[in-house]
Each structure stands twice: as structure tokens, then as C-alpha cells.
BAVEX-804563 format. One line per 5 residues: their letters; for each residue x, y, z of C-alpha. Coordinates in nm, 4 decimals. Layout:
A> X/Y/Z  ...
//
This chain:
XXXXX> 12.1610/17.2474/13.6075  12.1760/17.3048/14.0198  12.4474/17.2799/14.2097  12.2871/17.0890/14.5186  12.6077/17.0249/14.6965
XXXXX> 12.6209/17.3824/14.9246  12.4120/17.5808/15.1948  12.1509/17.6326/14.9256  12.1102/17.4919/14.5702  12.2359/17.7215/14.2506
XXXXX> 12.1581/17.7645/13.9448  12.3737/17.7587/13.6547  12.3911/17.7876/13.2706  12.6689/17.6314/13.1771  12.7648/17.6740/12.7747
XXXXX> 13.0024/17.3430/12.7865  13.2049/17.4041/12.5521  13.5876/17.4190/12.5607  13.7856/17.7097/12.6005  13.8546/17.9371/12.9058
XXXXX> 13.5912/17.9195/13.2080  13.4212/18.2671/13.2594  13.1596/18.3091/13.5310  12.9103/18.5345/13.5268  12.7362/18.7303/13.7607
XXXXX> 12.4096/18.9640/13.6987  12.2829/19.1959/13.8704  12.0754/19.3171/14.2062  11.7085/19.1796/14.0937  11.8476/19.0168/13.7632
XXXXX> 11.8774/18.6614/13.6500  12.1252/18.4483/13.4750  11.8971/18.5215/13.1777  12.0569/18.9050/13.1433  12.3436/18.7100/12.9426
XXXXX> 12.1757/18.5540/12.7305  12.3287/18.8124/12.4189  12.6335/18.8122/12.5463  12.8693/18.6288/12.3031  13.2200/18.5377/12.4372
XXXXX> 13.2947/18.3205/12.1388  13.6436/18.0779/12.2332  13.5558/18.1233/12.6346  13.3254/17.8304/12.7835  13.0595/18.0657/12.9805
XXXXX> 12.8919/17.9720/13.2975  12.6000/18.1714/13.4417  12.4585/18.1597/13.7787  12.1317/18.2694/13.9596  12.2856/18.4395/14.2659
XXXXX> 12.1217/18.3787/14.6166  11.7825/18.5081/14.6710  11.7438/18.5521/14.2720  11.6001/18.3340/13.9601  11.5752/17.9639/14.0464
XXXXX> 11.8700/17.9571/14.3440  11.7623/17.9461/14.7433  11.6885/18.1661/14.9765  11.9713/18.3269/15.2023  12.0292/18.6098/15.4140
XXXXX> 12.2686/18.7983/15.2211  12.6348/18.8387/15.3415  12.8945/18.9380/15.0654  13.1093/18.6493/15.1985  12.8191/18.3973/15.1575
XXXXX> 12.7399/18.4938/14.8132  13.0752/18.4507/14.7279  13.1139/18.1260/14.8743  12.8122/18.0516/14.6395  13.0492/18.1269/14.3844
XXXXX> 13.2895/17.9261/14.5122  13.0486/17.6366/14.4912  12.9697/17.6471/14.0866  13.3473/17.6834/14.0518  13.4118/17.3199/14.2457
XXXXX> 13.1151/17.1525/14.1418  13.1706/17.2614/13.7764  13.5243/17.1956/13.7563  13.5959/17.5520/13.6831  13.9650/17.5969/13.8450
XXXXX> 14.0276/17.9471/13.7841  13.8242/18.1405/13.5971  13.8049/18.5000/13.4838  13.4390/18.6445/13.6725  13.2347/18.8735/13.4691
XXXXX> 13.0093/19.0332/13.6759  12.7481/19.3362/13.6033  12.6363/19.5822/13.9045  12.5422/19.3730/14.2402  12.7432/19.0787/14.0290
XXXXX> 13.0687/19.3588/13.9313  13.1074/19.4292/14.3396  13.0931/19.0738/14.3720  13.3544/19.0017/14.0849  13.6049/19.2356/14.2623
XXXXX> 13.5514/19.1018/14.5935  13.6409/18.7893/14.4361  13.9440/18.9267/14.3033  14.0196/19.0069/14.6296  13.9736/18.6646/14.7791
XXXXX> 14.1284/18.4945/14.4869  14.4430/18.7224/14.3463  14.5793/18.4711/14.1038  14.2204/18.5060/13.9278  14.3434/18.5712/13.5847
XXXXX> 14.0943/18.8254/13.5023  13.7864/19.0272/13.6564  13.5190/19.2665/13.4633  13.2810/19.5214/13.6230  13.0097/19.6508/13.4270
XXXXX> 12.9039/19.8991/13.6226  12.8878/19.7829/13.9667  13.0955/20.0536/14.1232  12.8579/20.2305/14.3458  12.4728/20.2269/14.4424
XXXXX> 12.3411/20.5297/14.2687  12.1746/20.6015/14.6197  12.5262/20.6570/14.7488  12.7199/20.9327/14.9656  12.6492/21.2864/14.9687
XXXXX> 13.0563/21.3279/14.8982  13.0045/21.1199/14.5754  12.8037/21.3687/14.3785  13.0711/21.6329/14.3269  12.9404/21.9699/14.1913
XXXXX> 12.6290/21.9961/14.3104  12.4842/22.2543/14.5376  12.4315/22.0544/14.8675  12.0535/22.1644/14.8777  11.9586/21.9811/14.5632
XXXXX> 12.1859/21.7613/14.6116  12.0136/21.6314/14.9738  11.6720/21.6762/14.7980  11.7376/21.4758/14.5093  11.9099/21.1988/14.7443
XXXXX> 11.5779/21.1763/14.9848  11.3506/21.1601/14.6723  11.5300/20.8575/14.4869  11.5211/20.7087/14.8711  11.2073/20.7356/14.8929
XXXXX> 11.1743/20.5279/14.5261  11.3742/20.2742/14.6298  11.2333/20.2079/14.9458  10.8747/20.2018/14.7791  11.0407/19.9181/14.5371
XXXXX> 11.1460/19.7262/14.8158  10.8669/19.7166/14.9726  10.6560/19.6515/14.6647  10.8560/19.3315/14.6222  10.6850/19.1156/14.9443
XXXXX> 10.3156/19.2366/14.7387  10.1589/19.0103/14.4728  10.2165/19.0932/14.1285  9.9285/19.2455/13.9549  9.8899/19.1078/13.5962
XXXXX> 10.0408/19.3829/13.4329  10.3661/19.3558/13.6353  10.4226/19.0200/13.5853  10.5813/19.0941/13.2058  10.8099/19.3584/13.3679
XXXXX> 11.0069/19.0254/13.5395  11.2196/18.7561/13.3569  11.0030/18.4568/13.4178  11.2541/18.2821/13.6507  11.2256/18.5277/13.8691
XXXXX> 10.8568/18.4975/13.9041  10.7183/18.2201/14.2049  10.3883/18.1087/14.3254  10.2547/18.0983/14.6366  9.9369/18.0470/14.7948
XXXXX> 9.7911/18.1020/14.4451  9.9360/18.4302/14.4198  10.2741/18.5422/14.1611  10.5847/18.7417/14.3615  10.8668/18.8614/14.2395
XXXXX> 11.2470/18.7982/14.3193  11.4426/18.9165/14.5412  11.2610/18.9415/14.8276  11.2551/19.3022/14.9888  11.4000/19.1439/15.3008
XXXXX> 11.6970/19.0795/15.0617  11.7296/19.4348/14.9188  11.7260/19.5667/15.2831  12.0042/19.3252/15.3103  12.2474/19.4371/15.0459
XXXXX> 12.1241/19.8288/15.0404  12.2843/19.9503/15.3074  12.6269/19.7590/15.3197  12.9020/19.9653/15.2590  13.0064/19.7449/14.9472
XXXXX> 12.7310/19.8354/14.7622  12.6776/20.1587/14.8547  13.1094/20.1980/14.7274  13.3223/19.9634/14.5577  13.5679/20.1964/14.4030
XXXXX> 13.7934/20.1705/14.7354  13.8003/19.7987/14.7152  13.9367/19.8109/14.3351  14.2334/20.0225/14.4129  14.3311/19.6804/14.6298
XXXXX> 14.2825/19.4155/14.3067  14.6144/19.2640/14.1791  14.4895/19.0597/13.8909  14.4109/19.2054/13.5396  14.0494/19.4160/13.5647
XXXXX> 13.8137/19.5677/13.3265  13.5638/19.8301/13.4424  13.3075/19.9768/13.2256  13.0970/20.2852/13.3090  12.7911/20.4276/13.1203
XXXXX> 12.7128/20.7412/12.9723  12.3665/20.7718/13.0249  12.1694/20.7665/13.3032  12.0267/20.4493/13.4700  11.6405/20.3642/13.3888
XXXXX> 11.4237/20.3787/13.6476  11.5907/20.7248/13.8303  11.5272/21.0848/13.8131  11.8652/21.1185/13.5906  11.9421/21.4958/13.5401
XXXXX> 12.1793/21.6875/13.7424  12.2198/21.4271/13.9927  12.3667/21.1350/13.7896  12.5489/21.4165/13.6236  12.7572/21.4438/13.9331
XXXXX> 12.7399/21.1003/14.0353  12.9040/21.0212/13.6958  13.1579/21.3077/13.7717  13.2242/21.1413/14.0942  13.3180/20.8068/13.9359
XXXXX> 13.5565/20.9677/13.7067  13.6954/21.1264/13.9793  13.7341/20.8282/14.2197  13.8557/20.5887/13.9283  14.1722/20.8620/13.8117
XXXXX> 14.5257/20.7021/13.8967  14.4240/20.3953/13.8939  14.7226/20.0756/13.8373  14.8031/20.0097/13.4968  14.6125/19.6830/13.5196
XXXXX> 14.2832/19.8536/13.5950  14.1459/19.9865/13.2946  13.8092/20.1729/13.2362  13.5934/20.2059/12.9332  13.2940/20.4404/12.8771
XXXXX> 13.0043/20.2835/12.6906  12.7535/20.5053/12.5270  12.4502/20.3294/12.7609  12.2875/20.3195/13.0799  12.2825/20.0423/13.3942
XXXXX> 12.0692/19.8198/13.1070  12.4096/19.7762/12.9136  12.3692/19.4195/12.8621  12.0413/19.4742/12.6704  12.1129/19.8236/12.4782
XXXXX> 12.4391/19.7087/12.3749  12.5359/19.3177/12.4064  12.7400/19.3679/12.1015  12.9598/19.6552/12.2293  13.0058/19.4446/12.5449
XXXXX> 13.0731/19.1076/12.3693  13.3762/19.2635/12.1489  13.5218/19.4545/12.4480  13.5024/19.1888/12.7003  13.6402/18.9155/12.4751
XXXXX> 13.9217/19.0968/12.3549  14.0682/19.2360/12.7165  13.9969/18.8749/12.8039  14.2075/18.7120/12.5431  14.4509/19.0605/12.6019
XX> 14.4773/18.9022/12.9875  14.5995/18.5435/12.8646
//
């Protein structure tokens, strides 16, 4: 269904079925589709296209926009207060939500604690030379996917997308998000670090890193110590914050829906 009662229309996946609301939230470039092997058996599941992505509108992207998206699917729905599941772009969003909402009886990130194109200061270990090296070459990768994004998709591309988040125009097949969106949420300094925002979440919270490093990126020595660097920013944190390591990369929800299902549903019915 879309929510047509907001800014810009949403859309959702709603499961309907009774049992606590959870709303879930993919990822930077992802679709409501990446849940689709998730299995939260007992909870009724609702997944949304955020802004920019799948078969929602077009907006410019402001964290407190994209949660007042969320707030949107929750009223229209008839959610009240649900737990928010989110996964990268849609994990920053879940804790900002915690922030907004502190009687939310549950939040989950998988994975959406920092852009991997983050602070020198976040990749402990490393001699700074690499380090700076490494940093201006996975730049220079992300800004030629940004850009690539306003180009027609040849044929051979066009698999590579979930097919919501393939439009037409003028005869010709793009893919979402638009690179005027990436730009957008790149450079804010929620995405590029969510870790201090956390420490600041009352409710119950689940955060699970990966093991392995992210498709799609050099890997090696520098996720190394950008891996060391989570570790290191998420030690001391409140006993209601836990963290979980996941033998996987950023494609979690794919390599291991399983894994994911079992964890999430149990801290979820652990959080009441």
C-alpha cells in the first residue's frame, strides 16, 4: 500500500497480522524488498521504501524529514509504538528515532554505525600514510557511484537493482536513489558517525556488527581498522545496549536472514 496522507507518498509492506508492530528500515540504495527473508514470526512486520528509494517520492534528504516519514506509516498504519528495525542508512535512522521517541520499546541496528568512508581517527592502527591513501581511493569509488546513478542503466546493470528501484524516463531505465540524494546523506555527520548518538538511547537496543568486510570496498587493512575502531567506540556501553558480531558483511540480510531472524526475534521478545 502508500501512505498518501504526508509531504510525499510511502510505501509500505505491511504483513497484517497480529502481534507486536515492528518497522523496518533498509538501507542507503536498498528497498523494502531487502526483508523479504527476514522472519519475525509472532511480530506483525511493516516495511517501508524510505524517501528517494523503491516506489516512495522524491525529497531532499534531511534526517528529521525521513523520520517524519516514519512517523507517517506509524499514524496512518495504526502502529502506536513500535520496536524499529533498521539496517545501515535505516539503523542511523532507527536510533535517531530512539532518540525522538524514548518510550520506543525497542530499536535494532544492523550495521548502520558509521559510513565506511568515515574519519581518519576511526581507523585505529593504521599507519596514517595508508591510511589517507586508502581513504582518497574508496572516495574516489564512491563518488564515481554517485555520479553513475543520474546515467541510464545499460542492460547489464539493470539485474544488479531490485526492480522497484528501477524507473523510466524518456524511454530510458535509472536507478534509485538519485546521486543528488547520496550527496545529500554522504556528508552529514550522522552518517558519516552514529556511535555518539547511541551512547544517548534510553530504550532497549540491539546492535549487530559484521565480521567481514563490506562488498563493493577494497576490504584489507583498512576495514581491519575500521572494524577495530567500532569495537573500540562501542566498549562501555549501558547495559541496555548490547552488541552482537555476525560472521557476515554489510549484505547481512541476504548471507544470513536466518542468523538475523533468531537473534532479532528473541532480544525482541527479551525487550517485552
Amino acid at each position: 500500500m502508500t501512505v498518501t496522507d504526508h509531504e510525499i507518498p510511502i510505501a509500505v509492506r505491511d504483513s497484517g497480522t497480529d502481534g507486536q508492530p515492528v518497522l523496518l528500515l533498509h538501507g542507503l540504495g536498498g528497498t523494502l524488498d531487502a526483508w523479504a527473508q527476514l522472519d519475525l514470526g509472532g511480530c506483525r512486520t511493516v516495511a517501508m521504501d524510505l524517501r528517494g528509494h523503491g516506489l516512495s517520492g522524491d525529497g531532499p534528504w534531511e534526517w528529521d524529514r525521513g523520520l517524519d516519514d516514519v512517523e507517517a506509516v506509524v499514524r496512518s498504519l495504526g502502529l502506536g509504538n513500535p520496536a524499529v528495525v533498521g539496517h545501515s542508512l535505516g539503523g542511523m535512522l532507527a536510533v535517531q528515532w530512539a532518540l525522538r521517541h524514548p518510550e520506543c520499546p525497542a530499536v535494532v541496528d544492523l550495521d548502520g554505525l558509521r559510513s565506511a568512508e568515515s574519519d581518519p581517527q576511526n581507523y585505529p592502527g593504521m599507519d596514517p600514510a595508508t591510511r589517507d591513501q586508502e581513504l582518497a581511493s574508496l572516495k574516489a569509488s564512491f563518488d564515481a557511484q554517485a555520479m553513475a546513478m543520474d546515467q541510464p542503466l545499460p542492460p547489464e546493470m539493470r539485474a544488479l537493482f531490485p526492480q522497484r528501484a528501477l524507473v523510466e524516463r524518456d524511454g530510458r531505465t535509472y536507478g534509485r536513489p538519485a546521486a543528488r540524494l547520496l550527496e545529500e546523506v554522504r556528508y552529514t555527520p550522522e552518517f558519516r558517525d552514529t556511535v555518539r548518538l547511541l551512547r544517548r538511547v534510553v530504550c532497549p537496543a540491539l546492535v549487530v556488527i559484521p565480521t567481514h568486510d563490506p562488498p563493493g570496498t577494497p576490504g584489507g587493512e583498512l576495514m581491519e581498522a575500521f572494524r577495530r575502531g567500532i569495537r573500540r567506540d562501542l566498549a562501555g556501553l549501558p547495559a541496555h545496549v548490547q552488541v552482537r558480531e555476525l560472521e557476515a558483511s554489510h549484505g547481512m540480510l541476504a548471507e544470513r536472514p536466518r542468523a538475523l531472524s533468531d537473534l532479532i526475534g528473541g532480544f525482541l521478545r527479551q525487550a517485552g
